[in-house]
C-alpha positions in Angstrom: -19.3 -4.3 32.1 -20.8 -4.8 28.4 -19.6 -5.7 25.4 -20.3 -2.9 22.8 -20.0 -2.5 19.1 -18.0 0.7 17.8 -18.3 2.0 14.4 -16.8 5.3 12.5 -17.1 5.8 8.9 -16.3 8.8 7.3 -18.3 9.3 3.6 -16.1 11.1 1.0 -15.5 12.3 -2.8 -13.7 9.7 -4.2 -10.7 8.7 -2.6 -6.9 8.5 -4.8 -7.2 4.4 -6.1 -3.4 4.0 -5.4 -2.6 4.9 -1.7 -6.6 3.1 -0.6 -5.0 0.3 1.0 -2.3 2.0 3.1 -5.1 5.0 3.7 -7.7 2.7 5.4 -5.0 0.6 7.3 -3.5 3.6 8.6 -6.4 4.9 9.8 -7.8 1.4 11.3 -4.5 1.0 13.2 -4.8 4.7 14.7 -8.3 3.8 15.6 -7.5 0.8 17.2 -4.1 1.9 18.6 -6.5 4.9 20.3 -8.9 2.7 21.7 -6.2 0.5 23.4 -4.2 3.4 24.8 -6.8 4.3 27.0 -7.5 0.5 28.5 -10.1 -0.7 26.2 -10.0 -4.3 25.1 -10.7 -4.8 21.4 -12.1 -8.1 19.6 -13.3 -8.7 16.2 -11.8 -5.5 14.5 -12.4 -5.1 11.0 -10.9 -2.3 9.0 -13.3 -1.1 5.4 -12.5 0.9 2.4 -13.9 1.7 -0.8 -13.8 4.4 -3.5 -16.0 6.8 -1.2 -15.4 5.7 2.6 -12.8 4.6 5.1 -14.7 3.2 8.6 -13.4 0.7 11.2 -15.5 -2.0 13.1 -14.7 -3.0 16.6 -16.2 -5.2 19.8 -14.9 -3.3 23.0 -15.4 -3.6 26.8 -17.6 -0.9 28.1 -17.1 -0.9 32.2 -19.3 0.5 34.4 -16.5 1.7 36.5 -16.8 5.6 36.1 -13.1 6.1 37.7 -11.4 4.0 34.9 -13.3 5.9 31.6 -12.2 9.0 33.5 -8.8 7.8 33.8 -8.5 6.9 30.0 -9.7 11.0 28.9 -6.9 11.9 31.8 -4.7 10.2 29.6 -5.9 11.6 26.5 -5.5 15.1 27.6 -4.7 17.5 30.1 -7.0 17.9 33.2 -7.9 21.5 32.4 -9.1 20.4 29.6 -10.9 17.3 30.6 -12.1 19.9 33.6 -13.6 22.2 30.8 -15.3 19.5 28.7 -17.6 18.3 32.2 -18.2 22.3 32.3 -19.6 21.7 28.2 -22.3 19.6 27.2 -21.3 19.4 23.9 -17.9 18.8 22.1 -16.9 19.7 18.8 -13.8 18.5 17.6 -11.6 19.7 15.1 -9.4 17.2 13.7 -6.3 18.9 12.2 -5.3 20.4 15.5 -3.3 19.3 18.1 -5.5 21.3 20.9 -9.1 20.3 21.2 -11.2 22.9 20.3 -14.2 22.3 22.8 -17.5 24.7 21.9 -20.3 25.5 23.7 -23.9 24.6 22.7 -26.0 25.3 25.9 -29.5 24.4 23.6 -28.4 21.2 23.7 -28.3 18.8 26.1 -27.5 15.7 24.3 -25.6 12.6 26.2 -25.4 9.0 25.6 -28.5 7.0 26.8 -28.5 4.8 29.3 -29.7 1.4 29.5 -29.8 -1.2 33.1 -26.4 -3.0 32.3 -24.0 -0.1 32.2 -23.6 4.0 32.3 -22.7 5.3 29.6 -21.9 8.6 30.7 -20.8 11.8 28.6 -17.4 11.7 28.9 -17.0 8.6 27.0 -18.3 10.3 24.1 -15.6 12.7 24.5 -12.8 10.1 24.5 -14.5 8.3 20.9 -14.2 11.3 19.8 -10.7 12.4 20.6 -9.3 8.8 19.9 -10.9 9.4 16.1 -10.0 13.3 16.7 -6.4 12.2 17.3 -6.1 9.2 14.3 -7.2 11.7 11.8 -4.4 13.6 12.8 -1.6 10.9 12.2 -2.5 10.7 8.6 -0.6 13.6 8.0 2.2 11.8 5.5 -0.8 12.1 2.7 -1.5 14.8 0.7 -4.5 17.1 1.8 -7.0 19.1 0.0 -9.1 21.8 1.6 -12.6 22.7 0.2 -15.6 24.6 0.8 -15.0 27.4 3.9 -14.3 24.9 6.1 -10.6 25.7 7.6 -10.0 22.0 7.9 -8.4 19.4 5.5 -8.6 15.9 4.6 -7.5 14.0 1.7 -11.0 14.3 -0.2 -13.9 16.3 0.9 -15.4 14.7 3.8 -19.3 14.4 3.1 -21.1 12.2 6.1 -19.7 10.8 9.8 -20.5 8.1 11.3 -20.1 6.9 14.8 -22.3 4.5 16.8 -21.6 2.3 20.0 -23.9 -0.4 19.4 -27.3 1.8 18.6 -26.4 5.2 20.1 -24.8 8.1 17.8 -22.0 9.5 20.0 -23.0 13.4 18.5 -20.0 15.4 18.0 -19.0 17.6 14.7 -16.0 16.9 12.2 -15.1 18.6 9.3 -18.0 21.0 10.1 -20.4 18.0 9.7 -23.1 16.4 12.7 -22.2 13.0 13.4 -24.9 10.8 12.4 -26.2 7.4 11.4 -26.5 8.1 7.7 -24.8 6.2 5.0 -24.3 6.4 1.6 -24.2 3.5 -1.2 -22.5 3.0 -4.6 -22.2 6.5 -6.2 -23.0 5.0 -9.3 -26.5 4.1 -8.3 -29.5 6.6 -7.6 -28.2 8.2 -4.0 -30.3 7.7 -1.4 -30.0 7.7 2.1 -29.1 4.4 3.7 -30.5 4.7 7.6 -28.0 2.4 9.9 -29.9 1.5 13.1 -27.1 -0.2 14.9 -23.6 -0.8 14.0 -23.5 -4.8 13.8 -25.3 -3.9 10.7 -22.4 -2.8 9.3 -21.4 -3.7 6.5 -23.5 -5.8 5.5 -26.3 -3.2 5.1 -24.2 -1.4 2.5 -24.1 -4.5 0.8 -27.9 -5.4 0.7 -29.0 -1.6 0.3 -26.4 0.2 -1.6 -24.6 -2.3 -3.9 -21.6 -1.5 -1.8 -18.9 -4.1 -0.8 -16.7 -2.6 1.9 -14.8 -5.4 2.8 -11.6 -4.3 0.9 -10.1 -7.9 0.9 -13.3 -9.5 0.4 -14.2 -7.1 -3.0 -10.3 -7.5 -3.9 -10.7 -11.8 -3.7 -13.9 -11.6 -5.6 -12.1 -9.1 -8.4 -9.6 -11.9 -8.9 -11.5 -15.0 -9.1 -13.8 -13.4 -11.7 -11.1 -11.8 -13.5 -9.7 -15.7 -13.7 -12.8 -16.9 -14.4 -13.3 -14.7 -17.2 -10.0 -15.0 -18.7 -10.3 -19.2 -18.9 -14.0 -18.4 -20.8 -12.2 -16.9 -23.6 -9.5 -19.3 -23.7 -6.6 -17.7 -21.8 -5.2 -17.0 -18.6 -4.2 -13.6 -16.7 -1.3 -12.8 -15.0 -1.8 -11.1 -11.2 1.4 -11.7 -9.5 1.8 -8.1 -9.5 -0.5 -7.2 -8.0 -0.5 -3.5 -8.2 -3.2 -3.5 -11.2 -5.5 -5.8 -9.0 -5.4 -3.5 -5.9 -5.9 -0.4 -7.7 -9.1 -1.8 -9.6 -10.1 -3.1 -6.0 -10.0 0.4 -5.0 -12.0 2.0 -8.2 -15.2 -0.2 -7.3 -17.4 -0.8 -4.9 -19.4 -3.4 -6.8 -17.6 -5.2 -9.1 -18.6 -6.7 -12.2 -16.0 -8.1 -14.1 -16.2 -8.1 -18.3 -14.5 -8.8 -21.1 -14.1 -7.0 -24.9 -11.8 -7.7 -27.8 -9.7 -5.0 -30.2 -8.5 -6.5 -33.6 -5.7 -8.7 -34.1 -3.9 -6.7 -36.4 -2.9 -4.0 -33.5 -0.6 -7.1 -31.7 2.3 -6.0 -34.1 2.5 -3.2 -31.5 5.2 -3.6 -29.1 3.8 -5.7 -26.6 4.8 -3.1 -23.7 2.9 -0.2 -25.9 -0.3 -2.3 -25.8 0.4 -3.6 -22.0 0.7 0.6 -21.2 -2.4 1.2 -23.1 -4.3 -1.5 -21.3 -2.7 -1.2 -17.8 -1.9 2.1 -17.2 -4.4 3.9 -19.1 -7.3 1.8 -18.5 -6.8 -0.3 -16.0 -7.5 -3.6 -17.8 -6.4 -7.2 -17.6 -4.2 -8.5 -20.6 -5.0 -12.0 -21.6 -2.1 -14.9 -22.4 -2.3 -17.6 -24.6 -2.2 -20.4 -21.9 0.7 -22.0 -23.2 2.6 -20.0 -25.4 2.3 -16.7 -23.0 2.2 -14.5 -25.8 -0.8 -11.9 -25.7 -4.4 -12.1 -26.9 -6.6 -9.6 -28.4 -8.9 -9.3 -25.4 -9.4 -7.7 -22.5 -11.0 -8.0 -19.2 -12.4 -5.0 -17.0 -13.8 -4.5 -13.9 -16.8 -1.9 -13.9 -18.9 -0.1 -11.0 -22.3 0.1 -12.6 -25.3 -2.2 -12.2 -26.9 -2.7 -15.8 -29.3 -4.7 -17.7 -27.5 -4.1 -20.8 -23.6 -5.0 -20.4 -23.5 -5.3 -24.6 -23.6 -1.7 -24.6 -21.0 -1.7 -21.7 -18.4 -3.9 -23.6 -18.7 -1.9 -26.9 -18.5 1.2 -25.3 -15.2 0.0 -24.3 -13.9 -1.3 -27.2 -14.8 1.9 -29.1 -12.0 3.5 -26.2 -9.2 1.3 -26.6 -9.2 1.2 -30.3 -8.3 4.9 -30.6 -5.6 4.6 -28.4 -4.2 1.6 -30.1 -4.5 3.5 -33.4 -2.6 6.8 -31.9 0.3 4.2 -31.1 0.3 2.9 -34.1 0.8 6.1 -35.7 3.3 7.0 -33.2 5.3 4.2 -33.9 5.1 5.2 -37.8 6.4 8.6 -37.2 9.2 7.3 -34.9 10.5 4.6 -37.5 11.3 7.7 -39.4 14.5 8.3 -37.9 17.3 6.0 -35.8 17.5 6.1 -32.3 20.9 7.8 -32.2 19.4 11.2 -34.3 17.6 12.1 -31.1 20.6 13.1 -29.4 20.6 17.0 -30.0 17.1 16.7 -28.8 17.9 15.5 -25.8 19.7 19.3 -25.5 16.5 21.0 -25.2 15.6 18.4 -22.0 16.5 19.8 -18.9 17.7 17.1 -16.3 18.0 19.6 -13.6 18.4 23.2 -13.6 22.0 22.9 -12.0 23.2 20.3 -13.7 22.5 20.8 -17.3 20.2 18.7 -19.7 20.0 14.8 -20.9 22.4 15.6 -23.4 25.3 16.4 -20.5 24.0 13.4 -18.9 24.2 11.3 -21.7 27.9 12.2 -22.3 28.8 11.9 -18.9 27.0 7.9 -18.6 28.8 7.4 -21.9 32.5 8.1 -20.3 31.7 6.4 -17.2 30.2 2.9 -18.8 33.7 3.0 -20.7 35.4 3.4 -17.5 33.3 1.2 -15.7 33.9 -1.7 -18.4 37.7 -1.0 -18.5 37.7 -1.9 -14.5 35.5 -4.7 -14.5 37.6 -5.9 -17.9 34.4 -6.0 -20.7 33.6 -4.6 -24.0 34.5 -1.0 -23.4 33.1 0.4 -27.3 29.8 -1.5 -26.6 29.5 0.0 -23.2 30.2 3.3 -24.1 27.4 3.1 -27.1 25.0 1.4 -24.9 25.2 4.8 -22.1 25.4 7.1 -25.6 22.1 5.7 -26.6 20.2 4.8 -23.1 18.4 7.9 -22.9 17.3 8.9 -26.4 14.3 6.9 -26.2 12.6 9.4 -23.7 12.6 12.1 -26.7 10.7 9.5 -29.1 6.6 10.2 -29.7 6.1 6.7 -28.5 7.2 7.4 -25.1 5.8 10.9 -24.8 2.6 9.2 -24.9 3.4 6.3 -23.3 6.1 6.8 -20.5 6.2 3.3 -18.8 7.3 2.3 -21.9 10.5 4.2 -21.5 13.3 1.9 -21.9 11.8 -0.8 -23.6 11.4 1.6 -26.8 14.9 2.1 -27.0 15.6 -1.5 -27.0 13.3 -1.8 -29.3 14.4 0.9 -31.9 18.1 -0.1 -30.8 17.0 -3.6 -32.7 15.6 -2.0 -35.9 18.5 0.5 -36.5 21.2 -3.3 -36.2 22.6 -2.5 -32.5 24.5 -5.3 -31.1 21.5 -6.8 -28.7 23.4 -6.3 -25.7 23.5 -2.1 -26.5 19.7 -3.3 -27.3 18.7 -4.9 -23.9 21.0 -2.5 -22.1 18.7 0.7 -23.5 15.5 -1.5 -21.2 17.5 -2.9 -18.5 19.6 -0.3 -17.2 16.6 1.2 -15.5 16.8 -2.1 -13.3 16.3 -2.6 -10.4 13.7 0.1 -9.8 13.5 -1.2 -6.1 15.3 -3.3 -3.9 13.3 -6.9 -4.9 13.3 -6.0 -8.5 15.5 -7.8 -10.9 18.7 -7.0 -11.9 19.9 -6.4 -15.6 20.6 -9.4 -17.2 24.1 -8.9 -18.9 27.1 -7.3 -17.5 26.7 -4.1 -20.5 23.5 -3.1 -18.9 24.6 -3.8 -15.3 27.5 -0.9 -16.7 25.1 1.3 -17.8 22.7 0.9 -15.0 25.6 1.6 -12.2 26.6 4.6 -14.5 22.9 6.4 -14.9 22.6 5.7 -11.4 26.1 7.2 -9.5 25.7 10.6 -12.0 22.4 10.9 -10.4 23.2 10.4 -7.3 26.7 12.7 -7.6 24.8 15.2 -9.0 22.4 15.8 -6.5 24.6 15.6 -3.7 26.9 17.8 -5.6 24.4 20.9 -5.3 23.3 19.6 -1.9 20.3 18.6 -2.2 20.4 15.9 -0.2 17.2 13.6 0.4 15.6 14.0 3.9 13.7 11.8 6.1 11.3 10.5 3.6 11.4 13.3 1.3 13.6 11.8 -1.7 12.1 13.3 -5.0 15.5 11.9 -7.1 15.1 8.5 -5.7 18.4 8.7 -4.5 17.8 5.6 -2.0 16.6 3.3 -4.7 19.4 4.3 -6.8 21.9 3.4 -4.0 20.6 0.3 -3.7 20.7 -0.4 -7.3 23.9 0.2 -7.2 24.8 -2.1 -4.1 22.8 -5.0 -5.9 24.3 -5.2 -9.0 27.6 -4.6 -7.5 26.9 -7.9 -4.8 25.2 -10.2 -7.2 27.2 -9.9 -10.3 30.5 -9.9 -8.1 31.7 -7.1 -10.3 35.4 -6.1 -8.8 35.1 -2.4 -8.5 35.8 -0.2 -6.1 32.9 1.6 -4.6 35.3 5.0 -3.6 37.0 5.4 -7.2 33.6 4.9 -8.8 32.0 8.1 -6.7 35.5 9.9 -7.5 35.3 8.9 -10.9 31.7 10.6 -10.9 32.4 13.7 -9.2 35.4 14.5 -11.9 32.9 13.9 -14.4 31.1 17.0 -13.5 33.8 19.6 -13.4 33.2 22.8 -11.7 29.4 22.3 -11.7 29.6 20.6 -8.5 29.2 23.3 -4.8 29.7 20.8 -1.9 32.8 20.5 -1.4 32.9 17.4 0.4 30.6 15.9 -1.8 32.7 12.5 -2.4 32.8 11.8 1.2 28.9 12.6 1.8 27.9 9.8 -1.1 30.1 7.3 0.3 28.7 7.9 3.4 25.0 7.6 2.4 25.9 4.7 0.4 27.5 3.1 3.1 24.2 3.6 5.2 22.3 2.3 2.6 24.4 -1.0 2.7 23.7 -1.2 6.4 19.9 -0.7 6.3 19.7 -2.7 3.5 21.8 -6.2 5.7 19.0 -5.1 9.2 16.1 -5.2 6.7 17.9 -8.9 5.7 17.7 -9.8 9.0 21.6 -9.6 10.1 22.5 -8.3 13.3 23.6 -4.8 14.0 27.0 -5.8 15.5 27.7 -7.7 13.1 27.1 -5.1 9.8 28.8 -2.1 12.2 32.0 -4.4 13.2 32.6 -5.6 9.0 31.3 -1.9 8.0 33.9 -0.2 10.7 37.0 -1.8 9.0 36.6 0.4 5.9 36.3 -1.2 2.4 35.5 0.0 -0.7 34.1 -3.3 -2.2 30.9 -4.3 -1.9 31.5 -8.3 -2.8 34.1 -8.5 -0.5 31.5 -6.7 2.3 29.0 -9.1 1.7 31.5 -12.2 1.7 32.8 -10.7 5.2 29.6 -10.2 6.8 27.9 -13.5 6.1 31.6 -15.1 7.2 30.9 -13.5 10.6 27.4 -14.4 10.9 28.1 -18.2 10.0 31.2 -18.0 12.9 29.4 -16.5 15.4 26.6 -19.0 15.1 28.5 -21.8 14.7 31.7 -21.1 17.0 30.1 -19.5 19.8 33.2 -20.6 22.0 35.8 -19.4 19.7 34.0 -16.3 19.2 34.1 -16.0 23.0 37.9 -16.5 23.1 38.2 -14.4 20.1 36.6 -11.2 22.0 38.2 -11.6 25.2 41.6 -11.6 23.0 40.9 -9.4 20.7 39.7 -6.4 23.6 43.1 -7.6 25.8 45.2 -6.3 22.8 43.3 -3.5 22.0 43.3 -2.0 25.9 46.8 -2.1 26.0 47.4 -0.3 22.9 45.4 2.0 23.8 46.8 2.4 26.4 50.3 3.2 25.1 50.0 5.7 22.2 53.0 5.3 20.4 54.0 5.3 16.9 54.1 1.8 16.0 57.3 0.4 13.6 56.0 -0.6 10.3 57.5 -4.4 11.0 58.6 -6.0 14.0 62.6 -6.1 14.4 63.2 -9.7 14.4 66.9 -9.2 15.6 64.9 -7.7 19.1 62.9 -10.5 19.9 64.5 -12.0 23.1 61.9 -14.5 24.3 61.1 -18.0 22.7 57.2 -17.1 23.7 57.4 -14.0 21.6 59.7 -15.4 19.3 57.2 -18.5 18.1 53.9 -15.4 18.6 56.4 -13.2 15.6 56.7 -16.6 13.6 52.9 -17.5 14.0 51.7 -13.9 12.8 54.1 -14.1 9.5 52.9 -17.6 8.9 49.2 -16.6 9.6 49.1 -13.7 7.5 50.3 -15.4 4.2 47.8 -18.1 4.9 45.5 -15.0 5.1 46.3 -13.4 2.4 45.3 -15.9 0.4 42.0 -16.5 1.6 41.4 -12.9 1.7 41.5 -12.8 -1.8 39.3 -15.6 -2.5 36.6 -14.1 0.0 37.0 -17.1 2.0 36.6 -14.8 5.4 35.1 -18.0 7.3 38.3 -19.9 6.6 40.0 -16.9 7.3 38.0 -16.7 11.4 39.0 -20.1 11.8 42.3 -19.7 11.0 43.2 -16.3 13.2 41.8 -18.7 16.0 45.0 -20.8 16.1 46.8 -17.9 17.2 44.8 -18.0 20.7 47.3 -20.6 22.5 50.2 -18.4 21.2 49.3 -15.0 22.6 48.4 -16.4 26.2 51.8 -17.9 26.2 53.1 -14.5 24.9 51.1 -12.9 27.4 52.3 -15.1 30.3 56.2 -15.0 29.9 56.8 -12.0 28.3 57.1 -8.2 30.1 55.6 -5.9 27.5 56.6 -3.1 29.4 60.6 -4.0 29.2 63.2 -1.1 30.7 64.8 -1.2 27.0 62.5 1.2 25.2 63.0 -0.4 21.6 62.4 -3.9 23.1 59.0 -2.7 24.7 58.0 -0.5 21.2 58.9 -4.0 19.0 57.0 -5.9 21.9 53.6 -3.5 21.4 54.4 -3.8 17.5 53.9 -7.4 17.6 50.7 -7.2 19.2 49.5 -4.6 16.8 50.7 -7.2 14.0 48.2 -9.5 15.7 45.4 -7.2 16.1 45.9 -6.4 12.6 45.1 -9.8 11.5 41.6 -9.8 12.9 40.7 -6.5 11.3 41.2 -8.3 7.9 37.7 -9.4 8.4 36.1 -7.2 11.0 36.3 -4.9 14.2 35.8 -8.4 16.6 35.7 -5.7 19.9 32.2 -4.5 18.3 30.4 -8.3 18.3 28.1 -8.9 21.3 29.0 -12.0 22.9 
């Protein structure tokens, strides 16, 4: 056997800066995943992507064994096929279908070479290529693009492929193109043809011939100790702890050479988010901070892709860009200042939010009714909740954010300031887009929290009202996220409202617009799922969610308080929890087993028996202790306490005949023990824990 070096690149147009990262590890992990599957041991795998290639680099063992390497294509595909290929001498592979498509080419006779230490032998060529064949395939959550005639796609045009073991091209076509040992280097350099004679060279003879660094983490570390560097040259700091900016400039270049310009002082008066869009999203720059204050600086830093002797010319050229822009903002916020934030309501008419559903306007009304009913429940300002949903979407008809949409939100705080709102309508115009995701921040007061909950149930009943539910990972409304949001501010702020009457509360506010008839119970539903994903992706176990989640609540603190009470018993009383089980699935079986029509209370004046006399006292006496710390969410207090009914219920269970011949002593009997099993179910279905 031998250890070989495999390499694929595939040479593109330039590839979407935002999904890079997730592009090339996708396809690395298919590679590798490929290689693996058919009993090939990888080392040293390295996975490269820039602006114009994705490749993978890996160390595999090459055995000599014929009967093995024709095992692993057996396992890659059927034996008429496999059968067919020996018949060929040369495969070409089309990548978007799930059949190979095998063609002939009788002129040529190309196969691996040989050397003394191992056979390579044709059919190995066959199985790179399907493993590659077969990765390209799985990448089909991106968006494609077709071009040219060729009846494939891919998510740019594919120019050059690359695939070597060790020296040896492994011929085959894709996308219509001859594998080969060709490379290209940075685009923004004179083209030429970089010649790779064996792939250990790679990458490093991107990097010496064509000014390209491949290594994606490597070109994304440099990126951010120059950018750091730069930024304490002129006297400030940067701020990369999001780090979306930094990856997306990662994937722009291939070379990076970081710079820095300046734009006058006079443009700061700008709100800061205006100038942060401008710089950010529009350019991709690098704001600078004071280093102690954290206010912003008039400079900027960039990252470019070209080689020059002359970066002056660079700099200027991109000052004389962002200067415009900062000037159209500054008009924009001119015109705006012309009118309050409040007069842009009958605009918000002529904005459709769905066709269904009507436009902002409806929307706006309907957040506006449900903020006030929110507040009422969670007892808070109702008139400032009710004007901070009025105003929360007039902001989106402003010129400021039509030309600067991230800064939706933080406009209408801002304009919500000049026209003398109460700052908590203000902040609430900003934050009740929060949390965006499920590790974002929540809104800071309890008036945005309102408004936030309120955009984001009338979304979510809306959509579900016309049934267009999200599917799989199709969720265009960002129904999930909004869920979520909900769920968040609801836990964290302990706000005491009922999940159930909020979604009803919703749903009336829509009338007759609304199809789906069952509408309420789908949301709560897929709410309630949410919840559940949400605790698994916390780490909590399954049993655990499903047994609180099966006694049915409606509030989301008290959910949370109940499933992190189980967790902390089941950890820490795994004896009790034990006893608790066994007890609790005793009772249970024999109710089920007699299906009667349980008495609302048990008949004291039927109790015979000291041992069920003492159980009848124990439950009444436990369930007022309960009750109590129930309603302070003290659910682990609450575990420990339903435990010191255990001795009573053997001794009930010992000395006492359920089953008596008087058919009122045996219903009162089965009624007691439904009284008990009712106590456990104050904090969770116990017969669904895994002991």
């Amino acid at each position: 056997m031998k250890v070989c070096t495999f390499l694929v690149e595939i040479g593109t147009e330039s590839l979407p800066s935002k999904i890079l990262k997730r592009l090339g590890k996708d396809f690395f992990c298919q590679i590798i995943s490929g290689l693996k599957k058919n009993n090939f041991v990888c080392d040293k795998v390295n996975w490269f992507a820039s602006s114009c290639r994705l490749a993978v680099k890996a160390n595999i063992i090459i055995t000599d064994d014929l009967n093995i390497n024709i095992a692993c294509v057996n396992q890659l595909s059927n034996i008429d096929t496999y059968d067919k290929y020996f018949k060929s001498t040369y495969p070409r592979i089309n990548p978007v279908v799930n059949k190979m498509d095998i063609e002939y080419n009788n002129k040529s006779q190309e196969i691996l070479e040989c050397d003394k230490n191992v056979l390579i032998h044709k059919n190995l060529k066959y199985l790179f290529c399907s493993v590659i064949s077969f990765a390209l395939e799985k990448l089909k959550n991106y968006e494609m693009m077709r071009w040219s005639d060729i009846d494939i796609s891919f998510i740019r045009p594919v120019r050059t492929m690359t695939i070597l073991l060790d020296k040896y091209v492994i011929p085959s076509y894709f996308f219509g193109i001859k594998t080969g040992r060709v490379l290209y280097g940075n685009r923004c350099m004179e083209e030429e043809k970089i010649i790779i004679e064996h792939a250990d060279l790679y990458p490093d003879i991107l990097t010496k011939k064509g000014w390209v660094i491949a290594d994606y983490a490597r070109r994304k570390n440099i990126i951010r100790v120059e950018v750091e560097k730069e930024a304490k040259k002129i006297g400030g700091i940067v701020d990369i702890q999001d780090e979306s900016l930094l990856e997306e400039v990662t994937a722009l270049v291939e070379w990076p050479i970081v710079l820095s310009g300046r734009f006058d002082q006079k443009f700061l008066v700008l709100p800061r988010e205006v100038i942060l869009h401008i710089m950010r999203y529009d350019r991709k720059y690098f704001p600078v901070y004071h280093s102690i204050s954290g206010e912003l600086l008039p400079y900027f830093i960039f990252v470019t892709n070209t080689i020059s002797d002359n970066y002056k010319k660079i700099i200027v050229g991109h000052e004389n860009v962002i200067t415009p822009r900062l000037m159209d903002a500054e008009f924009f916020l001119k015109k705006d200042n012309k009118c309050r934030l409040e007069d842009y309501i009958p605009k918000l008419g002529d904005a459709l939010f769905h066709r269904k559903l009507g436009t902002l306007c409806d929307k706006s009304w309907r957040i506006k009714k449900l903020s006030g009913w929110i507040a009422e429940q969670i007892g808070i300002d109702i008139r400032q909740a009710k004007r901070a949903g009025y105003l929360c979407k007039c902001d989106l008809m402003s010129n400021m954010v039509f030309e600067f949409p991230s800064t939706q939100g933080t406009i209408g705080m801002y304009y919500a300031r000049r026209d003398g709102e109460a700052e908590e309508i203000a902040l609430a115009q900003k934050e009740h887009y929060l949390p965006r995701f499920s590790k974002d921040k929540l809104p800071a007061t309890r008036i945005s929290c309102t408004v936030s909950i309120a955009d984001k149930i009338d979304t979510i009943s809306g959509i579900f009202g016309i049934k267009e539910l999200p599917k799989g990972n199709r969720d265009p409304f960002a129904l999930k996220r909004a869920a979520i949001g909900i769920l968040l501010i609801l836990m964290y702020k302990k706000f005491p409202l009922d999940l159930l009457h909020l979604i009803q509360k919703s749903v009336e506010l829509y009338g007759l617009q609304l199809t789906n008839v069952t509408v309420i119970n789908d949301i709560y539903n897929f709410i309630y799922n949410r919840l559940s994903s949400w605790y698994r992706s916390r780490g909590y176990k399954l049993d655990i969610i499903r047994s609180v989640l099966n006694v049915k609540n409606s509030s989301v603190v008290d959910i949370d308080a109940r499933i992190k009470a189980v967790t902390a018993f089941c950890n820490l009383q795994k004896e009790e929890n034990l006893k608790l089980n066994l007890m609790y699935k005793r009772i249970s079986n024999i109710l089920l087993k007699k299906q009667i029509s349980y008495s609302d209370d048990v008949q004291y004046s039927l109790l015979k028996n000291p041992e069920e006399i003492h159980l009848a006292m124990e439950v009444m006496s436990i369930g007022k202790r309960l009750e109590i710390l129930c309603a302070q969410h003290r659910y682990y207090d609450a575990l420990i306490v339903v435990m010191t009914i255990f001795s009573s219920v053997n001794m009930f269970f010992d000395n006492v005949m359920i089953m008596d011949a008087n058919e009122n002593i045996q219903i009162n009997r089965l009624t007691l023990l439904n009284k008990v099993k009712n106590l456990f179910l104050q904090v969770a279905d116990i017969s669904l824990l895994h002991v």
